[in-house]
N, C-alpha and C positions, 0 to 999 in steps of 0.2 A: 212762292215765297212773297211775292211784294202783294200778290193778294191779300196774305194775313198780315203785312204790315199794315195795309192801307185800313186794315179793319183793328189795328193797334192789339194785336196779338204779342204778350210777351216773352213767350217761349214758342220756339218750332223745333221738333224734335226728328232730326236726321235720320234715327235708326239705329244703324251698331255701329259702334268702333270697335274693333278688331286689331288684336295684337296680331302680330307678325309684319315681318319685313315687307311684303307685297300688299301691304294694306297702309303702309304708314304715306302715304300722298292724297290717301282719301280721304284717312283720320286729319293732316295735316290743312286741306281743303277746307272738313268741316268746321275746324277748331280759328281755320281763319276768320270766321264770323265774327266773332269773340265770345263764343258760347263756353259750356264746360261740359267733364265729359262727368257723367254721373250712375253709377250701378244701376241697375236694377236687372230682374229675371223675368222674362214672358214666355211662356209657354202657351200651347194649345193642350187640354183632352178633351176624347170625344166620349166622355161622361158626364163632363158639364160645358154646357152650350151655352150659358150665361156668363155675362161678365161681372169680374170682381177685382172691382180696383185694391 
């Protein structure tokens, strides 16, 4: 992380947040940042091997 600060990065993206009780200290962790938590869906198939943003 202070890697990509020191290179003025202005988003780092944690990963998932996850609902349920046994996840809310991690979501709580990351939100301490002061980021926000924002949709989206990633999958893999292995029919397409390229990426598409």
């Amino acid at each position: 992380m202070l890697y990509f600060k020191e290179k003025d990065f202005d988003i780092y993206d944690f990963g998932t947040y996850m609902d349920g009780a046994e996840f809310q200290g991690l979501n709580k962790f990351e939100l301490s940042f002061g980021g926000e938590k924002l949709r989206s869906s990633n999958y893999f198939s292995p029919t397409c091997m390229h990426y598409i943003p």
